[in-house]
VEXDREN-2710 file (C-alpha; in Angstrom, 1 decimal):
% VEXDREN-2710
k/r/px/py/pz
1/UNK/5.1/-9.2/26.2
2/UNK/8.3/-7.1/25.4
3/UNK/7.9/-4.4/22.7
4/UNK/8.9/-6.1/19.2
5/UNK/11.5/-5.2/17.3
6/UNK/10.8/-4.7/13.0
7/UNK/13.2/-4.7/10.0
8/UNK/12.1/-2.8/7.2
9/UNK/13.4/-2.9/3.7
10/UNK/14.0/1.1/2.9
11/UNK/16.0/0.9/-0.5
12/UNK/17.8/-1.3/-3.2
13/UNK/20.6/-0.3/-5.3
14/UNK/24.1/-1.4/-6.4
15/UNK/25.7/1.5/-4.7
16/UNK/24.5/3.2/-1.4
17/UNK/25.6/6.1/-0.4
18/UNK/24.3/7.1/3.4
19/UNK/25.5/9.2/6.5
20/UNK/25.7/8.2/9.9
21/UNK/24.5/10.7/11.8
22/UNK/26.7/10.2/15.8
23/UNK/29.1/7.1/16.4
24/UNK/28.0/3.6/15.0
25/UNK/29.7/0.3/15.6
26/UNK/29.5/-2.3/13.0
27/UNK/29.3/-5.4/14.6
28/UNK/31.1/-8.3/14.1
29/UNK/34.8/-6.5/13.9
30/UNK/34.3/-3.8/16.7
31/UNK/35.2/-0.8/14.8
32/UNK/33.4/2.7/15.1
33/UNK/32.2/4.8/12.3
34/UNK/30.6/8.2/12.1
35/UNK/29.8/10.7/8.7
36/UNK/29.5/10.0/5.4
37/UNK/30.1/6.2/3.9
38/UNK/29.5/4.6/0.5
39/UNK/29.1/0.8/0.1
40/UNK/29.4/-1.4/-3.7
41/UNK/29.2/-4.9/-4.4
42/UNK/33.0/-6.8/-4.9
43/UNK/33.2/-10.0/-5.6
44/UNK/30.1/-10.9/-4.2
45/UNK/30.2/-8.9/-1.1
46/UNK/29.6/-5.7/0.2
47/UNK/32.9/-3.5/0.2
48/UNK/32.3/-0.6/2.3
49/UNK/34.5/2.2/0.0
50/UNK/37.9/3.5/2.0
51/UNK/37.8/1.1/4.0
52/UNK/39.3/-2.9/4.1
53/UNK/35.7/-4.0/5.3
54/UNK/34.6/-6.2/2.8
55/UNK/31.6/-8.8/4.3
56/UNK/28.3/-10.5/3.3
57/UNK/26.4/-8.2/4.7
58/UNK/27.2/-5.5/7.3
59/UNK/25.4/-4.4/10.6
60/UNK/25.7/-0.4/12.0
61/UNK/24.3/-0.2/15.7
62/UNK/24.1/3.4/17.0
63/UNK/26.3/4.0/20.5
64/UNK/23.6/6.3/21.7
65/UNK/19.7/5.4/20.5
66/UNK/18.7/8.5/21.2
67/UNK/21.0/10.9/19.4
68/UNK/22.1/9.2/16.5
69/UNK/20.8/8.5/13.4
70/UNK/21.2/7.8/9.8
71/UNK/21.0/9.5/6.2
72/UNK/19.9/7.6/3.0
73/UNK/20.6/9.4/-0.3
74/UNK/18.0/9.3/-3.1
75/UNK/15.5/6.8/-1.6
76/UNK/12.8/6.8/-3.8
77/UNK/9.3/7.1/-2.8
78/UNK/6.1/6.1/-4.2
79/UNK/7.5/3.5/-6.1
80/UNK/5.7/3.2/-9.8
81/UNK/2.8/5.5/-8.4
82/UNK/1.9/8.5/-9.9
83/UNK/4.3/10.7/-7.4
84/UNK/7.4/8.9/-7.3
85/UNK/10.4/11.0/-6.5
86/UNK/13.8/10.8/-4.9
87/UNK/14.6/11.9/-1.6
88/UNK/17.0/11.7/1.3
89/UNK/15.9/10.5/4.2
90/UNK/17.0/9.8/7.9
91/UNK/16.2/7.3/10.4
92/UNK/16.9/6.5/13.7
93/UNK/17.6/2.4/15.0
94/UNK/20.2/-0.2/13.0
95/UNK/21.1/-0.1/9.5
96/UNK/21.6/-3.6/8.2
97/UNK/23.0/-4.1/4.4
98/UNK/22.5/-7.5/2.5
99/UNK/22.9/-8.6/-1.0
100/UNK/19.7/-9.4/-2.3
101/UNK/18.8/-9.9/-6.1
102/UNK/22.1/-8.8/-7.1
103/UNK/21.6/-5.5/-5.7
104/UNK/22.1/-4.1/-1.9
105/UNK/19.2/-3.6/0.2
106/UNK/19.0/-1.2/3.0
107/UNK/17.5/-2.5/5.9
108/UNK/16.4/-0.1/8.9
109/UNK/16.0/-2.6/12.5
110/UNK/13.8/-0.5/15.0
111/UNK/11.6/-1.0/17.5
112/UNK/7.5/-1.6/16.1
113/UNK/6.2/2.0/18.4
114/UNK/8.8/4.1/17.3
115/UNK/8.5/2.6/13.7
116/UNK/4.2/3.5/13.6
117/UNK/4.9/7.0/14.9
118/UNK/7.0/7.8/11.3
119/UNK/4.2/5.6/9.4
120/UNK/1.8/7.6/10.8
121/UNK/3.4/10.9/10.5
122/UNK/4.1/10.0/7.0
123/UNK/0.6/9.1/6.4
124/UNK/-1.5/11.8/8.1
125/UNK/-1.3/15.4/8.2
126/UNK/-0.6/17.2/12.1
127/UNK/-4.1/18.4/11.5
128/UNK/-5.7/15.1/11.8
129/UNK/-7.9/14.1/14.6
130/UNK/-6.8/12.9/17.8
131/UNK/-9.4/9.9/16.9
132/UNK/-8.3/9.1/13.3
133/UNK/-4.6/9.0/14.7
134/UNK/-5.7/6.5/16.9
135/UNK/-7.8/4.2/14.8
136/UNK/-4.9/4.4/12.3
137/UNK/-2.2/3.6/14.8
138/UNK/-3.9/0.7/15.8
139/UNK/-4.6/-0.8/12.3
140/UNK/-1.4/-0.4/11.5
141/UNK/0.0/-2.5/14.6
142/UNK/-2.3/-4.7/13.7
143/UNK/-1.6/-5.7/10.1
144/UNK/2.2/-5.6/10.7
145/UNK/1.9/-7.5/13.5
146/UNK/0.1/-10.4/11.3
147/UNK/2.5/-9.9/8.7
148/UNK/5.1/-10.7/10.9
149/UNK/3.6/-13.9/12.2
150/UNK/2.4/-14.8/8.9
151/UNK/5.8/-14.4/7.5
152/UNK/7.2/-16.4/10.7
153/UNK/4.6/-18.8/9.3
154/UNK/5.7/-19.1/5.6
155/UNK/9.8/-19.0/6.7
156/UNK/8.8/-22.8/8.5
157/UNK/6.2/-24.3/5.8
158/UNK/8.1/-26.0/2.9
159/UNK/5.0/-25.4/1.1
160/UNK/5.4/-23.2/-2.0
161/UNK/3.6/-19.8/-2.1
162/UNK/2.1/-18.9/-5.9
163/UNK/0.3/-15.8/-6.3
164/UNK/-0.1/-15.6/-9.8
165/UNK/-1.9/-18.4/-12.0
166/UNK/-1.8/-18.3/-16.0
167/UNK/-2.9/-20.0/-19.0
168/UNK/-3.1/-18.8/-22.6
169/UNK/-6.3/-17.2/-22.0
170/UNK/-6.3/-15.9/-18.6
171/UNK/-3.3/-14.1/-16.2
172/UNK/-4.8/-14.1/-12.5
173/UNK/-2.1/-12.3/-9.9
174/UNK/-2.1/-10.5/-6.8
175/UNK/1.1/-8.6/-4.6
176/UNK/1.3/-9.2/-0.8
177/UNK/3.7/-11.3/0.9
178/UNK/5.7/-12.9/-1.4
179/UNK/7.7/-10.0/-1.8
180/UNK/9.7/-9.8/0.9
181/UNK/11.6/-12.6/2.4
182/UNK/14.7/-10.4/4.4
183/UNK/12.8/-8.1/6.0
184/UNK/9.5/-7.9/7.7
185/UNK/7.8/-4.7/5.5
186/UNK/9.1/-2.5/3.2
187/UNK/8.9/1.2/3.3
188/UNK/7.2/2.0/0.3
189/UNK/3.0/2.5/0.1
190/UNK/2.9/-1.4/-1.2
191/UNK/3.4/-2.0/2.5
192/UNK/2.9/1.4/4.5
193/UNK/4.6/4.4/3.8
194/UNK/7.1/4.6/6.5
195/UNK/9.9/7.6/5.4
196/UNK/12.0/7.3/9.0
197/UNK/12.1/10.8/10.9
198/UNK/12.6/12.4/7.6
199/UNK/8.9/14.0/8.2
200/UNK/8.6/15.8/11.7
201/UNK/6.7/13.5/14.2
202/UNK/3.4/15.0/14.4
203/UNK/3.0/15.5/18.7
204/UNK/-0.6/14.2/18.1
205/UNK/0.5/11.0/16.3
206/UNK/3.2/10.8/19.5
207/UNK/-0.1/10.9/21.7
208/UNK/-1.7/8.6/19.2
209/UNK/0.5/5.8/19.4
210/UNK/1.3/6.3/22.9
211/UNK/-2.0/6.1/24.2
212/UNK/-2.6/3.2/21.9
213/UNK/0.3/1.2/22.8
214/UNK/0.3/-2.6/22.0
215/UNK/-3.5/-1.9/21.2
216/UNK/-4.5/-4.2/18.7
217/UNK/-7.4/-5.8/16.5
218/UNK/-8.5/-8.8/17.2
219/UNK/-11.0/-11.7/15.5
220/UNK/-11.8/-15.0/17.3
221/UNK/-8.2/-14.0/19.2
222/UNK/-6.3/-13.9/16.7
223/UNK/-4.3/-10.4/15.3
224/UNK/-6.5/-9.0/12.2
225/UNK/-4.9/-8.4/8.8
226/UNK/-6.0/-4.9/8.9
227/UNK/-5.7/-2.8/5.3
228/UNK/-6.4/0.6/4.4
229/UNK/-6.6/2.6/1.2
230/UNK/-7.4/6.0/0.1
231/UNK/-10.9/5.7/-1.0
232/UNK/-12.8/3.1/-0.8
233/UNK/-15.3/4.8/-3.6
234/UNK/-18.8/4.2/-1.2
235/UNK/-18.1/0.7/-0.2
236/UNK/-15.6/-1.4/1.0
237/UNK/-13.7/-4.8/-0.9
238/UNK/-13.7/-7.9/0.0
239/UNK/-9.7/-9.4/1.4
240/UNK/-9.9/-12.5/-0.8
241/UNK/-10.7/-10.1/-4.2
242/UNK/-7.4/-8.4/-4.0
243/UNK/-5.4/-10.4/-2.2
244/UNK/-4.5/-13.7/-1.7
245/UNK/-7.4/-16.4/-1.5
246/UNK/-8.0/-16.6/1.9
247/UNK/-11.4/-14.9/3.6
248/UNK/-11.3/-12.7/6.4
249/UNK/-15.2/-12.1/7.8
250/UNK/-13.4/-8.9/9.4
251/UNK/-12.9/-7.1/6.1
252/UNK/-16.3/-7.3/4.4
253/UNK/-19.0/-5.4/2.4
254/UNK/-18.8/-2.5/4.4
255/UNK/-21.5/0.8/3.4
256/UNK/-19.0/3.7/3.5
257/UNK/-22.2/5.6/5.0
258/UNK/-24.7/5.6/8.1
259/UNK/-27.6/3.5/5.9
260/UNK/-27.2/2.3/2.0
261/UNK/-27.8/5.1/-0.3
262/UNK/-31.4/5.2/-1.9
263/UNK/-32.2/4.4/-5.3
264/UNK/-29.3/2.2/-5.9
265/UNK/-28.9/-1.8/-5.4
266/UNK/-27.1/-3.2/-2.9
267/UNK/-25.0/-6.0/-5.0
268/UNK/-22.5/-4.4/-6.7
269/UNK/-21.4/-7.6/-8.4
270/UNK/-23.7/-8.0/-10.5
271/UNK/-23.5/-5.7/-13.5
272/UNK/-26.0/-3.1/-14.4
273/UNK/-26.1/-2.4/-10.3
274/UNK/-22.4/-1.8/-10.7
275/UNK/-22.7/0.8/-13.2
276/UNK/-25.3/2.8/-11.7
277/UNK/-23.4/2.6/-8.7
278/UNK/-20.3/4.0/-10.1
279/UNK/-21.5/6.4/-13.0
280/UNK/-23.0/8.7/-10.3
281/UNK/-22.2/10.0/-6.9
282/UNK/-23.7/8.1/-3.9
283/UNK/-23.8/9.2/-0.4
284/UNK/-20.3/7.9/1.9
285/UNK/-18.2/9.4/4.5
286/UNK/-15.5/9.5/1.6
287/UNK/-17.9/11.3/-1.1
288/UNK/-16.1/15.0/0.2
289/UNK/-14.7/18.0/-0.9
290/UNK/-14.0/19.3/2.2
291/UNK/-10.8/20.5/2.1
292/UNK/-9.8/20.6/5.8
293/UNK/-10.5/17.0/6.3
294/UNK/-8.8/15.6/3.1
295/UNK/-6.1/17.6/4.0
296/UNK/-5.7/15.6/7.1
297/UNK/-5.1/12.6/4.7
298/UNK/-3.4/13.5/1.9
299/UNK/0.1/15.1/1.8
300/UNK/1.7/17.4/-0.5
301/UNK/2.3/14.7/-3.4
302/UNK/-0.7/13.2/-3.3
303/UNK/-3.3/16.7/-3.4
304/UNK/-2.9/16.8/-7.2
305/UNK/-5.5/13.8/-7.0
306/UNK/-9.2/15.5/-5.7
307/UNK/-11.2/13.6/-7.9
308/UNK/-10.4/10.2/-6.0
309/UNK/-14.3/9.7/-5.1
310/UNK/-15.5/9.6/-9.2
311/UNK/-12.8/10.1/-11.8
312/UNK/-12.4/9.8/-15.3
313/UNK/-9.4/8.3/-17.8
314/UNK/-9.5/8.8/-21.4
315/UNK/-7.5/6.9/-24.1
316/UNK/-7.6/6.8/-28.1
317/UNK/-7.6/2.9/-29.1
318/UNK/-3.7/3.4/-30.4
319/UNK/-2.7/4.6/-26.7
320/UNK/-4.6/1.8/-24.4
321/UNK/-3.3/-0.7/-27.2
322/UNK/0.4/0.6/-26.8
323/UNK/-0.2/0.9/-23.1
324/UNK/-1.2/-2.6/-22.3
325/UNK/1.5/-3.9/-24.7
326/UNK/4.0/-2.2/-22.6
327/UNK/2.6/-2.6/-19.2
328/UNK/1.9/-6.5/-20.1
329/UNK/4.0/-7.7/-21.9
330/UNK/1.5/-9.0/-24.8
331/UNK/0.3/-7.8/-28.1
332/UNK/-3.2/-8.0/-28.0
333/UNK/-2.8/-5.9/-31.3
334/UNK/-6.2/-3.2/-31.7
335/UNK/-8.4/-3.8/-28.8
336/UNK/-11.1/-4.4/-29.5
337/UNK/-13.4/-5.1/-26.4
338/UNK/-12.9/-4.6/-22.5
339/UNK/-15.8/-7.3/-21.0
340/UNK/-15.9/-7.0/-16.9
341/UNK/-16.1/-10.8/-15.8
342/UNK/-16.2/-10.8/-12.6
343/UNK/-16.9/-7.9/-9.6
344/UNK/-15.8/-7.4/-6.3
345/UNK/-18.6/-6.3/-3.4
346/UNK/-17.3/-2.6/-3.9
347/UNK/-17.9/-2.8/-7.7
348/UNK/-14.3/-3.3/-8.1
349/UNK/-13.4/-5.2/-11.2
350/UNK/-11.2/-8.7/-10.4
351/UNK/-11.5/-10.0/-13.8
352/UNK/-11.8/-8.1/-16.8
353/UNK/-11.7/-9.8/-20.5
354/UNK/-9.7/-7.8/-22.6
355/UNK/-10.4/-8.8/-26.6
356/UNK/-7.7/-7.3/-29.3
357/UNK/-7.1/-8.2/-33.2
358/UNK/-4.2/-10.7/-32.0
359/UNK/-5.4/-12.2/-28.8
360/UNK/-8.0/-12.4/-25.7
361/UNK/-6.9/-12.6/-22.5
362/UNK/-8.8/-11.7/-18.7
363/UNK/-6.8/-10.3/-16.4
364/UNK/-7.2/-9.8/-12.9
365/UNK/-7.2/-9.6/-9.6
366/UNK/-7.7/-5.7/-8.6
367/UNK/-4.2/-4.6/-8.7
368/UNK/-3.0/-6.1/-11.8
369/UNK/-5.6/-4.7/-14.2
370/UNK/-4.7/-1.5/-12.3
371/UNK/-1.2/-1.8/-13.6
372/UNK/-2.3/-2.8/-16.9
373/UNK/-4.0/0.5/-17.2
374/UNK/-2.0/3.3/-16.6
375/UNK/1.4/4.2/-16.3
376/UNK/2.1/4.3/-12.9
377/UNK/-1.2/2.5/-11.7
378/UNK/-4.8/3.5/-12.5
379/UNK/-6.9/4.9/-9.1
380/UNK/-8.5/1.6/-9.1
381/UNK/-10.1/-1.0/-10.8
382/UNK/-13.7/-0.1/-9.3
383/UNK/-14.9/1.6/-13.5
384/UNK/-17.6/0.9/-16.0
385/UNK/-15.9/1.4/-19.5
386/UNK/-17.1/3.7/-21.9
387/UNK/-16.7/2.8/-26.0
388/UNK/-17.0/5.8/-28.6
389/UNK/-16.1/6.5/-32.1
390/UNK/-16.9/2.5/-33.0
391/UNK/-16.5/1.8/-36.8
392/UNK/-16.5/-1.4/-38.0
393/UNK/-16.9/-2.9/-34.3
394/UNK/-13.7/-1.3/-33.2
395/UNK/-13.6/2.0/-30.8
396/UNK/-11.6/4.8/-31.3
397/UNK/-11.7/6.2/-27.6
398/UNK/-12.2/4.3/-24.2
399/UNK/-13.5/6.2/-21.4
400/UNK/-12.8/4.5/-18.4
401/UNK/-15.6/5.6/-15.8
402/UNK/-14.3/5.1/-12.5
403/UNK/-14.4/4.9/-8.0
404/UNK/-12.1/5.1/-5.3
405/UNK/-8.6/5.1/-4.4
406/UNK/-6.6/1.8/-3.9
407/UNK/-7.8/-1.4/-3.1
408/UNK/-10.9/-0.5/-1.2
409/UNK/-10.3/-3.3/1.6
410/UNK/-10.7/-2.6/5.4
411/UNK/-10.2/1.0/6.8
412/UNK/-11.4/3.8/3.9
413/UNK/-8.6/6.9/5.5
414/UNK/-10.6/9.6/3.4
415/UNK/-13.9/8.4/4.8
416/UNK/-12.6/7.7/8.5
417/UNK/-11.1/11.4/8.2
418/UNK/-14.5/12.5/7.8
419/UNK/-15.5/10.2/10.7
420/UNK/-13.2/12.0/13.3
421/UNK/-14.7/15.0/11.6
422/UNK/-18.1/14.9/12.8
423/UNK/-17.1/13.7/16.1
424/UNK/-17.0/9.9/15.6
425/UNK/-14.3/8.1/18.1
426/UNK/-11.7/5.7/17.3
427/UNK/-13.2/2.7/18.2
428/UNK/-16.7/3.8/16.8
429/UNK/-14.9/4.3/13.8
430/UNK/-12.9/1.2/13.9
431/UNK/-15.8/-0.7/14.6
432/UNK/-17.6/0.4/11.4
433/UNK/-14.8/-0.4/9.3
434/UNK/-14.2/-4.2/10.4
435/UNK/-16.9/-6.1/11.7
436/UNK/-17.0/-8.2/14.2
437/UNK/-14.0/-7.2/15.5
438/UNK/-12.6/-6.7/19.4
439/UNK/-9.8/-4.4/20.8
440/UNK/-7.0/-6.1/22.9
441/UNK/-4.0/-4.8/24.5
442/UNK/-1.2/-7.4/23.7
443/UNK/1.5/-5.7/25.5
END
């Protein structure tokens, strides 16, 4: 099998500015530009400025592969996270540029090895483990390869794709595919964080991915939908609770941790287990301090956040009442109540009731009630919740209890840091992670 060939979606704005870095022919009229260039939309196509090229969407191939490459200004990174900022950023491979949603989108076209060395090197710090490189390299061929042939699936189906559901008293919604319909993945950490060869490529990753190459997961023969997140919180999620409703044995209940911790039960679904579970501080690969390993997972914009294994939110009833209007959408007026309906395996809330003055609605899956919940988007939705200050039945404060980092599905990266740690090797570690699971080399 020849190596694939990716797009991903890098930015979308109604004026681009970018640099090409060497000589780059735009196809379709044979002409060959280098430096700085600045493309607008005009009368419904992109007009690329100072120059007569005005097309539905344009196409820059470098001359030389190697050499040349291309400058983004002000991509921005970490898109409604808690560190989103604007950068530059350079890349190597095609530059495509459609109209898409009224906007233009910047599309990078590279080959899939050269495109998990950045994703790697953006995810993991050079002092990462030879073995966590590899376990991460090969997840993350994994999953896009799925999402390409998932998406290759979808682009033939007439059926229509939902992925939210909502009635007056319930708003059920989750973010995965649906999103991208021009390009296979985007750049930003809803897919993978993929920032071109704006980061130096970490040598290690190189050997990583190279060593790795075409190495993939595998169930019943078929490429696995691998996921990672941050922190996992002491066990892993089930696919179908944050995602779309479709079961994956590969990505189950998985103990962060040799054996289950003692003195705490093992269904974290059911309630008062769930809050034991996350209102103290149970033995996992992911439950550390240690700052030479966490380093190896979390870069410069992401170390503000150490308390990703237990953490704590606060808000007086007018704040969390003004914050869920705004993040919403509704006026639930005071609120009044937050019920958890339903749990995930990890103790991740998928539904949760919220009662106020004006109206009762339960939210879910994992994501959304994220959203709901903070600004940017709350650590995760694995928290017991906390009511003070109650007079006449209504709280003044909500203490939001919570564990983890991100959905909690598939590969935990804190915990498999501390994995490669203590000696663990790539397989052992991706074998802990997804069950069941084989190791193929595709091409």
């Amino acid at each position: 099998m020849k190596h694939p060939e990716i797009t991903v979606g890098v930015m979308s704005r109604e004026t681009i500015d970018f640099n090409l870095i060497g000589k780059f022919k735009l196809i379709g009229n044979d002409q060959f530009f280098v430096g700085n260039q600045s493309v607008t939309i005009d009368k419904g196509k992109i007009q690329l400025s100072g120059s007569p090229v005005q097309q539905n969407q344009l196409l820059f191939v470098p001359v030389d592969t190697t050499s040349a490459a291309f400058e983004l200004k002000d991509v921005t990174i970490g898109v409604n996270f808690h560190w989103e900022q604007q950068e530059n950023q350079k890349f190597r491979g095609g530059l495509k540029l459609i109209i898409e949603n009224g906007k233009i989108t910047a599309i990078n076209i590279l080959p899939l090895e050269d495109y998990l060395i950045s994703v790697i090197s953006s995810e993991m710090s050079a002092n990462s483990s030879l073995d966590l490189l590899k376990a991460h390299a090969i997840i993350s061929r994994s999953w896009l390869i799925a999402q390409i042939e998932k998406q290759e699936k979808i682009t033939v189906t007439t059926q229509h794709y939902e992925s939210a559901f909502s009635t007056n008293d319930e708003y059920i919604k989750w973010y995965d595919r649906e999103d991208h319909a021009n390009f296979h993945v985007c750049a930003d950490d809803h897919c993978q964080r993929y920032q071109g060869i704006t980061r130096a490529h970490n040598p290690n990753v190189v050997k990583a991915v190279t060593e790795t190459s075409g190495v993939i997961l595998s169930y019943n023969g078929r490429v696995c939908d691998a996921r990672f997140s941050k922190c996992c919180g002491g066990v892993a999620e089930l696919f179908e609770n944050c995602w779309e409703p479709v079961n994956h044995p590969y990505l189950t209940a998985v103990i962060d941790n040799p054996e289950f911790p003692s003195g705490f039960e093992k269904d974290l679904t059911v309630e008062k287990n769930a809050l034991a579970w996350l209102n103290n501080s149970p033995e996992a690969f992911c439950n550390t301090k240690d700052e030479e390993v966490l380093k190896q997972v979390l870069n410069d914009y992401d170390w503000t956040a150490k308390d990703f294994y237990r953490w704590t939110v606060e808000y007086t009833n007018q704040q969390l009442s003004e914050l869920i209007l705004n993040r919403s959408g509704n006026d639930f007026g005071t609120i009044i109540d937050l019920i958890p309906v339903e749990r995930g395996t990890s103790g991740r809330l998928i539904r949760l009731k919220i009662v106020g003055s004006k109206k009762t609605i339960t939210v879910g899956k994992e994501l959304e009630i994220r959203r709901w919940f903070s600004k940017s988007h709350l650590y995760s939705s694995a928290f017991s919740v906390e009511k003070l200050e109650i007079e006449n039945g209504i709280p003044g404060r909500f203490v939001l209890h919570g564990a983890g980092w991100g959905h909690g599905v598939g590969l935990c990266q804190i915990g498999a840091a501390v994995m490669g740690h203590k000696g663990y090797k790539y397989d052992e570690i991706l074998h802990h992670y997804f069950k069941n699971i084989s190791l193929e080399r595709r091409y």
